[in-house]
C-alpha positions in Angstrom: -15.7 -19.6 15.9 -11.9 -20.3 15.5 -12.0 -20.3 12.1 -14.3 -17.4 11.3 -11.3 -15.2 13.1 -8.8 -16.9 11.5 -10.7 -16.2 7.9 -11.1 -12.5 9.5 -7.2 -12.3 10.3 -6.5 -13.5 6.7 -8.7 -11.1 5.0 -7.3 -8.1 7.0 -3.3 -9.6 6.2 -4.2 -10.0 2.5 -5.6 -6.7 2.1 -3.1 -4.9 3.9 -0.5 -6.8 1.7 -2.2 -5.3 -1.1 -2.6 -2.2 -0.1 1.3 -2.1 0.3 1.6 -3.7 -3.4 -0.2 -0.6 -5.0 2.1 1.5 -2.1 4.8 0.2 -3.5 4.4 -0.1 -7.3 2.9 3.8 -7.4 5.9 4.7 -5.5 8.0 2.8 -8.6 6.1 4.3 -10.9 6.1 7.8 -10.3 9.9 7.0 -10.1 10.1 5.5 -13.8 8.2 8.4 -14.9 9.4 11.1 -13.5 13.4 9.4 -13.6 14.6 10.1 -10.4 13.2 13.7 -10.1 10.0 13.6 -8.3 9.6 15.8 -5.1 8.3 13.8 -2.4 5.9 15.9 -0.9 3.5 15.5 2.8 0.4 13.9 0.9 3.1 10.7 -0.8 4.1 9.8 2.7 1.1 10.5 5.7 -1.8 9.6 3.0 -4.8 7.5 5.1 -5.9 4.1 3.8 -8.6 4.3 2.2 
């Protein structure tokens, strides 16, 4: 039982880690792209997990 929650814990840390990996690297991205000059807008900083 122990272990099936600690599997359960790990699969919810490693997804929210990548979730915060594609946060992040879109985030750099549309900074690369757009150099410096994107408008941040509502929907880049309150958008739901999926």
């Amino acid at each position: 039982m122990m272990r099936l929650v600690l599997l359960l814990l790990l699969a919810y840390a490693l997804s929210m880690l990548c979730f915060a990996a594609i946060k992040v690297s879109s985030v750099l991205m549309a900074e690369i792209f757009y150099g410096g000059a994107y408008r941040w807008g509502m929907d880049d900083a309150t958008s739901p997990p999926i």
